[in-house]
C-alpha positions as YAML, in Angstrom:
chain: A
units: angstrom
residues:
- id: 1
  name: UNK
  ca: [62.83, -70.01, -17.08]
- id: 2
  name: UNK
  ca: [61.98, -68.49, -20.22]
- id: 3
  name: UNK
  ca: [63.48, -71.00, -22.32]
- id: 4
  name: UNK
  ca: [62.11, -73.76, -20.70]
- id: 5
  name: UNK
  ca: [58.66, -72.48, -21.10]
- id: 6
  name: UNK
  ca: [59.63, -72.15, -25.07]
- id: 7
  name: UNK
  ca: [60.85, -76.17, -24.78]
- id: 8
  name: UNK
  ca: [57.50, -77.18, -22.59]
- id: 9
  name: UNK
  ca: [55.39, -75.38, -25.63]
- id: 10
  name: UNK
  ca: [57.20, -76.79, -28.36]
- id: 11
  name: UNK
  ca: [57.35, -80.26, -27.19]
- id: 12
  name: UNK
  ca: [53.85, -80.77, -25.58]
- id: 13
  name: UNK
  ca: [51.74, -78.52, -27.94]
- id: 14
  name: UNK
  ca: [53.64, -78.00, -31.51]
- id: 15
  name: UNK
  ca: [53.80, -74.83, -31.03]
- id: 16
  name: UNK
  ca: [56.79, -73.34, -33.19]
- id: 17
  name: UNK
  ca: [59.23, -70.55, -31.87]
- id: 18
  name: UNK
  ca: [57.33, -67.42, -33.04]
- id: 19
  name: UNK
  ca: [53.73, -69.24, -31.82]
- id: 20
  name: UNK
  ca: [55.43, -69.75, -28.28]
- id: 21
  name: UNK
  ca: [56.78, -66.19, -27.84]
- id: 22
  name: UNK
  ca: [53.41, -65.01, -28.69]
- id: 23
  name: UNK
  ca: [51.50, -67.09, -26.18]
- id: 24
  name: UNK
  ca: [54.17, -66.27, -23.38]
- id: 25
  name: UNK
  ca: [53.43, -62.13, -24.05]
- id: 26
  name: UNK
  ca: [49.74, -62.42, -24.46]
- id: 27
  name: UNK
  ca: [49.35, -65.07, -21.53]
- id: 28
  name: UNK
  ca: [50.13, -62.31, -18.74]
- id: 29
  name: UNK
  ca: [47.52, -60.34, -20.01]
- id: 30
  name: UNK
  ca: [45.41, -63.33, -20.00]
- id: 31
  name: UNK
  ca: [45.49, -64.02, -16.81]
- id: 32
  name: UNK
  ca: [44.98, -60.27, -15.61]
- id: 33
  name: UNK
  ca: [42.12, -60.30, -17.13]
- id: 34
  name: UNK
  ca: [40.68, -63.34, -15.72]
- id: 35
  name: UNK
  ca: [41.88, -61.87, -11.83]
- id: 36
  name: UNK
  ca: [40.79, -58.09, -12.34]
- id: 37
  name: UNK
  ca: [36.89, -58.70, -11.72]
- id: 38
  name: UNK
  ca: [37.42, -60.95, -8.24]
- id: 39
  name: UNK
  ca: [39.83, -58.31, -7.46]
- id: 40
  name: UNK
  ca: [37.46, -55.14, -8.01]
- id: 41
  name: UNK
  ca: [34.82, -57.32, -5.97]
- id: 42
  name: UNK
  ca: [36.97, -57.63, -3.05]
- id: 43
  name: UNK
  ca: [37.24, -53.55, -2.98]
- id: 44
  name: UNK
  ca: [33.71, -52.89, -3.69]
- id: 45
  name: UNK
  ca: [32.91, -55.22, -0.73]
- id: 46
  name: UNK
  ca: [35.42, -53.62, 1.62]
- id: 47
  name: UNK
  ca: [33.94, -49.93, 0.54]
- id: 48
  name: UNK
  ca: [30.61, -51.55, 1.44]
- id: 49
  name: UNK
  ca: [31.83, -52.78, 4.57]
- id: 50
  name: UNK
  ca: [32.73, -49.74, 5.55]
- id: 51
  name: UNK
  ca: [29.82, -47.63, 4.33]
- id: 52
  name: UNK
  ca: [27.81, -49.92, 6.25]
- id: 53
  name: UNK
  ca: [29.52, -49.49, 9.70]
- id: 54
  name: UNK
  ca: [29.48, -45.96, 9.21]
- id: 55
  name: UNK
  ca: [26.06, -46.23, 8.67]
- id: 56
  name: UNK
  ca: [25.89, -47.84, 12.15]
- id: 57
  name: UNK
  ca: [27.92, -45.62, 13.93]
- id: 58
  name: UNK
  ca: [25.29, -42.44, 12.61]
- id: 59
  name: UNK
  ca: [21.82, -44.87, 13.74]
- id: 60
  name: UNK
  ca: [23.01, -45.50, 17.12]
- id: 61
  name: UNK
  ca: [24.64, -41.63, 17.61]
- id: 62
  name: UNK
  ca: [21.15, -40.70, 16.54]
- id: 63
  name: UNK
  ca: [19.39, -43.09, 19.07]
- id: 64
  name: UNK
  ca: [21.47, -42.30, 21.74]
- id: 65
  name: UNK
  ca: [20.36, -37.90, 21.39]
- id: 66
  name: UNK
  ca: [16.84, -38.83, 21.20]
- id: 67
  name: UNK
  ca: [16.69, -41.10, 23.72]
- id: 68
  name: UNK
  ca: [18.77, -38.90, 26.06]
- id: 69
  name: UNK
  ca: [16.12, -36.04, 24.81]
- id: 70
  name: UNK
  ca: [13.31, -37.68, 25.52]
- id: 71
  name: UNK
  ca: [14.00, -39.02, 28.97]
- id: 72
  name: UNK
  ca: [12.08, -38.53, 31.99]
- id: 73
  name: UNK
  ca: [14.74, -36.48, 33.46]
- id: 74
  name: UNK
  ca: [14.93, -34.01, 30.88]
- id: 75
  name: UNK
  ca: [10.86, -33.80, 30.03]
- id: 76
  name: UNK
  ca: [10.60, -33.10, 33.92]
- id: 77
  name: UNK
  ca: [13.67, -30.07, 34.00]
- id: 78
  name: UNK
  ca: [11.66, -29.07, 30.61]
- id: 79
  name: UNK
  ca: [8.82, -28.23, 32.63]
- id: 80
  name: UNK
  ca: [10.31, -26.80, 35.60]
- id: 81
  name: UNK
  ca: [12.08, -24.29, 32.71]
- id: 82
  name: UNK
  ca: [8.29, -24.01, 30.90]
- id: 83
  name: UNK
  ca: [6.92, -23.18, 34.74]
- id: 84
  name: UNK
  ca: [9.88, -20.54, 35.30]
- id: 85
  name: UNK
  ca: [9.60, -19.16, 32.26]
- id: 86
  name: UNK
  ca: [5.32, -19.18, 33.14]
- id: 87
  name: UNK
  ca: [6.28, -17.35, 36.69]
- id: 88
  name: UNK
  ca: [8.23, -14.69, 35.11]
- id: 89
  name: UNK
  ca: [5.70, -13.49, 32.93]
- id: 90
  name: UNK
  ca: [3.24, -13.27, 35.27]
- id: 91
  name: UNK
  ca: [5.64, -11.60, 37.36]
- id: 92
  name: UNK
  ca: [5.73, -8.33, 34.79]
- id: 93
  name: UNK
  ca: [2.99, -5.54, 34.85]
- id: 94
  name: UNK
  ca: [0.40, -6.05, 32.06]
- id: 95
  name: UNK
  ca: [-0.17, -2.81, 29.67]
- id: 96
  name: UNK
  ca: [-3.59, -1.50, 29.71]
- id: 97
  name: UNK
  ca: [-5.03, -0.56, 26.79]
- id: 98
  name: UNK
  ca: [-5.99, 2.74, 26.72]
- id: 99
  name: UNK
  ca: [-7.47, 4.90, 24.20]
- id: 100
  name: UNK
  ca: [-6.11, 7.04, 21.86]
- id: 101
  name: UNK
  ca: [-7.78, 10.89, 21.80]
- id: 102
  name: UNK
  ca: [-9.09, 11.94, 19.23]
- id: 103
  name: UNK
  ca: [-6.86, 14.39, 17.22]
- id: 104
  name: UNK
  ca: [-7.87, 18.53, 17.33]
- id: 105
  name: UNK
  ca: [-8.43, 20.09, 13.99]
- id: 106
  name: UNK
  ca: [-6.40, 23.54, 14.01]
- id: 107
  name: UNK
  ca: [-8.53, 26.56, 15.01]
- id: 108
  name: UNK
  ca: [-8.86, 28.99, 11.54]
- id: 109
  name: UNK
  ca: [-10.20, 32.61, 12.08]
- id: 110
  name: UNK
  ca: [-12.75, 33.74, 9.65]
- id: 111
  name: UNK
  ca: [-10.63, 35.83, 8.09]
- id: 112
  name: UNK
  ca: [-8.19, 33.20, 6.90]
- id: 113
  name: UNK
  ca: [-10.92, 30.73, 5.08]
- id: 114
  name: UNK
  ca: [-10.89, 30.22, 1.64]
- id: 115
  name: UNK
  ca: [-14.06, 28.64, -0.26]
- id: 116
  name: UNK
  ca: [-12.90, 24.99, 0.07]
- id: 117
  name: UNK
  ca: [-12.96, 25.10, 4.27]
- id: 118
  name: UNK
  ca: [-16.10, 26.83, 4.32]
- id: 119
  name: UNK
  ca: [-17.42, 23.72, 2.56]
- id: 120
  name: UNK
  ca: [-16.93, 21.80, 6.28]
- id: 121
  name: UNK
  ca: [-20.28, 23.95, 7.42]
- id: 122
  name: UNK
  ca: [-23.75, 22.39, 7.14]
- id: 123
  name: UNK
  ca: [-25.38, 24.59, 4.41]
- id: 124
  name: UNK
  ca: [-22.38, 25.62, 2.86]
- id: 125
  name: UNK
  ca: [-21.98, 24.70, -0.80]
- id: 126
  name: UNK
  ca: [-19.11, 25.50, -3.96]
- id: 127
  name: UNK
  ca: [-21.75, 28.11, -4.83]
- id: 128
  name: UNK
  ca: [-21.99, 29.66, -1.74]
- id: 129
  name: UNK
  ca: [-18.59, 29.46, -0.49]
- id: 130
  name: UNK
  ca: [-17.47, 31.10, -3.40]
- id: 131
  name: UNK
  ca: [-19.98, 33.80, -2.85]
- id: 132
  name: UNK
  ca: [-19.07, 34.29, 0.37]
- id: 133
  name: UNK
  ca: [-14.96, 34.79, -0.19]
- id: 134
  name: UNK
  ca: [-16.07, 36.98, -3.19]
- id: 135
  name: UNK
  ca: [-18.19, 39.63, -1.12]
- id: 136
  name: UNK
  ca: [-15.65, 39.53, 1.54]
- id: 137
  name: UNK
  ca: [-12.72, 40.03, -0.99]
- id: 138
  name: UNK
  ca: [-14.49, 42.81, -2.68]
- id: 139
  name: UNK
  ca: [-15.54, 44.38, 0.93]
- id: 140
  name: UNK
  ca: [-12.04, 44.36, 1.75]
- id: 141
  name: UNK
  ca: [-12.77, 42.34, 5.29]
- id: 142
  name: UNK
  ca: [-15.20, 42.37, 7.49]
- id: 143
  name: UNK
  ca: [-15.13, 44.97, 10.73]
- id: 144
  name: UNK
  ca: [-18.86, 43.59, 12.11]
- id: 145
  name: UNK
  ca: [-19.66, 40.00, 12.09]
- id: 146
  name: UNK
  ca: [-23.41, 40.80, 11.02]
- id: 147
  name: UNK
  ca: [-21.75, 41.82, 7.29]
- id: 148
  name: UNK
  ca: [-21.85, 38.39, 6.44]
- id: 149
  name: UNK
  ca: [-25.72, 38.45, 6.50]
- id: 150
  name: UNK
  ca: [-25.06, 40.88, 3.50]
- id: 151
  name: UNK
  ca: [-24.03, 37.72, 1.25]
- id: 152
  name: UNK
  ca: [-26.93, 36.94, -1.01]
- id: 153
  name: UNK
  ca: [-28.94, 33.79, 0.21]
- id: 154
  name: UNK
  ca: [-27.34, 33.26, 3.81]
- id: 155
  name: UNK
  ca: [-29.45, 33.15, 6.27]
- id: 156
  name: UNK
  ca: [-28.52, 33.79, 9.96]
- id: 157
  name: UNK
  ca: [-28.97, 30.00, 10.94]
- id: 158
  name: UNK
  ca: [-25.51, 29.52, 8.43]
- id: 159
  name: UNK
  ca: [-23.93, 32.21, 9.32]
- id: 160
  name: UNK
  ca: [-24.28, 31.16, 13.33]
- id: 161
  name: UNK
  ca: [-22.40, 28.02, 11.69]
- id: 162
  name: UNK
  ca: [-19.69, 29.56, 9.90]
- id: 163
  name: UNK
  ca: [-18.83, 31.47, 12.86]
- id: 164
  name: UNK
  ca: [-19.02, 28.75, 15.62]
- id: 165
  name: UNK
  ca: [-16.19, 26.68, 12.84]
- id: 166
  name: UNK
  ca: [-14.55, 29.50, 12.33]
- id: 167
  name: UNK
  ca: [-14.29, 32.18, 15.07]
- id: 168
  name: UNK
  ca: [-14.82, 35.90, 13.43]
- id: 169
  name: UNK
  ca: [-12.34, 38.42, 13.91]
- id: 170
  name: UNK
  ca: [-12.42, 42.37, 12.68]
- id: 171
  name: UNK
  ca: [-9.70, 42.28, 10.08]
- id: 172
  name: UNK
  ca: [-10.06, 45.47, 7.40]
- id: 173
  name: UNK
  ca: [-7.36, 44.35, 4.77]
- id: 174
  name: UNK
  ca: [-7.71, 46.70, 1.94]
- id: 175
  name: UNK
  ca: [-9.10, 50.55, 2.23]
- id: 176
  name: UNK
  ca: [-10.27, 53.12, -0.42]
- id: 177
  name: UNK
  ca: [-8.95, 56.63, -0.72]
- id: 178
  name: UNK
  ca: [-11.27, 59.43, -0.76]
- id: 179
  name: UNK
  ca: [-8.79, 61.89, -2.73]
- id: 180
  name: UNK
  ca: [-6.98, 59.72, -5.10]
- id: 181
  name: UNK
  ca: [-9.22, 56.65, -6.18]
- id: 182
  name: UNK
  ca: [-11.69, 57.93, -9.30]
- id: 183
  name: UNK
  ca: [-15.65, 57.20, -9.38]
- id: 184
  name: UNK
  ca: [-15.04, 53.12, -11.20]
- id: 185
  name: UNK
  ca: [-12.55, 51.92, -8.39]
- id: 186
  name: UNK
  ca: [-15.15, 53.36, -5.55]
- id: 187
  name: UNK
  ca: [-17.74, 51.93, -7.29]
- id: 188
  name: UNK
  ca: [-16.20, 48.61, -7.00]
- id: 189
  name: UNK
  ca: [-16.95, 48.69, -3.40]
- id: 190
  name: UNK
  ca: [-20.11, 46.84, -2.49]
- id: 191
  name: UNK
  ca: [-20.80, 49.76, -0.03]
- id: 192
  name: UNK
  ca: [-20.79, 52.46, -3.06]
- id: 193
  name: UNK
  ca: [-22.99, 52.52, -5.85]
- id: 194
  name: UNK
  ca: [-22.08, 54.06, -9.14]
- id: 195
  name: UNK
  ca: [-24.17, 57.33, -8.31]
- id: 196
  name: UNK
  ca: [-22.70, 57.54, -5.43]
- id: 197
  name: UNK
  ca: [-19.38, 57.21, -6.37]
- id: 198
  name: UNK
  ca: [-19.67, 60.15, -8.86]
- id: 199
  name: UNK
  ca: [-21.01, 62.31, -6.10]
- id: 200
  name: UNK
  ca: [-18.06, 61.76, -4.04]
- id: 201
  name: UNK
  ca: [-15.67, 62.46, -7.07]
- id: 202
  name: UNK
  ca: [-17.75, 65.12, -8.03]
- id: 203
  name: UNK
  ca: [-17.68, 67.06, -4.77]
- id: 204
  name: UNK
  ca: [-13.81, 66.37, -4.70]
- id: 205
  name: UNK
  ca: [-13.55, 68.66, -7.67]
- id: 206
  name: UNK
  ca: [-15.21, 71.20, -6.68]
- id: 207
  name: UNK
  ca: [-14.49, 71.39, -2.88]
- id: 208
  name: UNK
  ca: [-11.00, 69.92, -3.23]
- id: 209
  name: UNK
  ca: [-9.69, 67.14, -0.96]
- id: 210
  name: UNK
  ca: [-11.30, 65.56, 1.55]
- id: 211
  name: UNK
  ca: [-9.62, 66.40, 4.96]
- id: 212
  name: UNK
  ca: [-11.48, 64.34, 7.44]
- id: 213
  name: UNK
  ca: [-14.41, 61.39, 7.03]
- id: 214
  name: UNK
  ca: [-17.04, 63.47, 8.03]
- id: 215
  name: UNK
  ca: [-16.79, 65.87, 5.16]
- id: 216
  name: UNK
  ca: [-18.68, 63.55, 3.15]
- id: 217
  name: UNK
  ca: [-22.01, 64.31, 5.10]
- id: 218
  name: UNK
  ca: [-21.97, 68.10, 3.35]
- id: 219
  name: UNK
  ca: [-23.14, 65.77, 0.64]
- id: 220
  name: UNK
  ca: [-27.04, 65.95, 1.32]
- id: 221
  name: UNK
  ca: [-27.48, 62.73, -0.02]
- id: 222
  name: UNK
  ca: [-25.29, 60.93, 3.14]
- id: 223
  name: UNK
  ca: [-25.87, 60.59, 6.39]
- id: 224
  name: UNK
  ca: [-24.51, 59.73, 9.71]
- id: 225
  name: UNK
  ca: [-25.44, 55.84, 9.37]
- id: 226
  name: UNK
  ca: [-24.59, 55.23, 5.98]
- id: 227
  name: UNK
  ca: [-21.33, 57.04, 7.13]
- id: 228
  name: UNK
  ca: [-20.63, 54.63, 10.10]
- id: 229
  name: UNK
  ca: [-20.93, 51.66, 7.59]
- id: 230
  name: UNK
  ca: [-18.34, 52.87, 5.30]
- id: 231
  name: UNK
  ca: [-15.84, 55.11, 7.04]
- id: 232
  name: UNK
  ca: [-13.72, 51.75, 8.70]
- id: 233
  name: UNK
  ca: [-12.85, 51.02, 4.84]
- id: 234
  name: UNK
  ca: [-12.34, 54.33, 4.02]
- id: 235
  name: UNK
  ca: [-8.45, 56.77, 4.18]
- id: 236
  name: UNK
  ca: [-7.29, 60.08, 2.66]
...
């Protein structure tokens, strides 16, 4: 076959032997070439064919669910469910609001204020507050309510406040000693002046220790009320 393609070449066209070996290899290609694009359009078309009926198969899967969900049938059992679901909630107890108390502050004794608390009372300032703590500090406690009313510039009005926040009880926390304190750390208490408190150390000396409370009214200067005010602050 080969050689008569050679002969058919030669004879008809001139071609020489070299010329017809070359036109018989590139030839092939030739005509590959030429077939390859209706080929690749035949697959393209069949990949589009197919693309397309899949395409067709998704529509109509997707016409079929929303017709099926939108049929009378199911909006009618959609509102028999709505209508159960309706039923049941009216069928549970409703919560009532009710309101919330308001909280209760804790309850602080007198005793236990400091001068940021006393603040909460109408009337009661920094200034006063601190006073207040001060005196009672210095006092040692307070045994009567009515010692408050010794605090410079409270009047009984404030004091009636203080007390109705903060409930008063007698609590003596700290005590001077008739035998062993000199006349500076008596003097300290707001009860005992200076001149007083060199008396009483004074009278210690020369008497010797006191043995009861009451020995301080062989002072002349003392007496029985003074005494009353001073002896719950007072040991030996």
């Amino acid at each position: 076959m080969d050689n008569f393609l050679r002969h058919f070449l030669r004879t008809y066209f001139g071609f020489s032997k070299r010329e017809s070996r070359g036109f018989l290899f590139v030839f092939p290609m030739l005509v590959f070439l030429y077939l390859l694009p209706m080929v690749l359009e035949k697959a393209m078309s069949a990949k589009h064919v197919r693309e397309y009926q899949h395409y067709l198969k998704e529509a109509e899967s997707a016409l079929d669910q929303i017709s099926t969900t939108s049929s009378p049938w199911n909006q009618a059992d959609s509102l028999r469910q709505e209508k159960r679901d309706t039923s049941k909630q009216e069928d549970l107890p409703t919560k009532r609001m009710v309101r919330i108390a308001a909280p209760i502050l804790n309850k602080v004794a007198f005793h236990e204020t400091d001068s940021v608390l006393l603040q909460m009372v109408s009337g009661v300032g920094p200034v006063l507050s601190s006073r207040i703590i001060k005196f009672r500090e210095s006092m040692g406690g307070f045994h009567q309510p009515e010692q408050l009313l010794d605090v410079y510039g409270l009047t009984p009005e404030v004091a009636e406040r203080i007390y109705s926040a903060f409930p008063f009880e007698a609590v003596v926390t700290k005590k001077i000693s008739l035998n062993s304190d000199d006349a500076k750390q008596l003097s300290k208490h707001p009860y005992i002046s200076a001149s007083e408190a060199k008396v009483i150390v004074a009278y210690r000396h020369q008497h010797g220790n006191y043995q009861k409370a009451t020995d301080l009214l062989h002072i002349k200067i003392f007496n029985q009320a003074w005494l009353d005010r001073i002896i719950p602050y007072l040991e030996w």
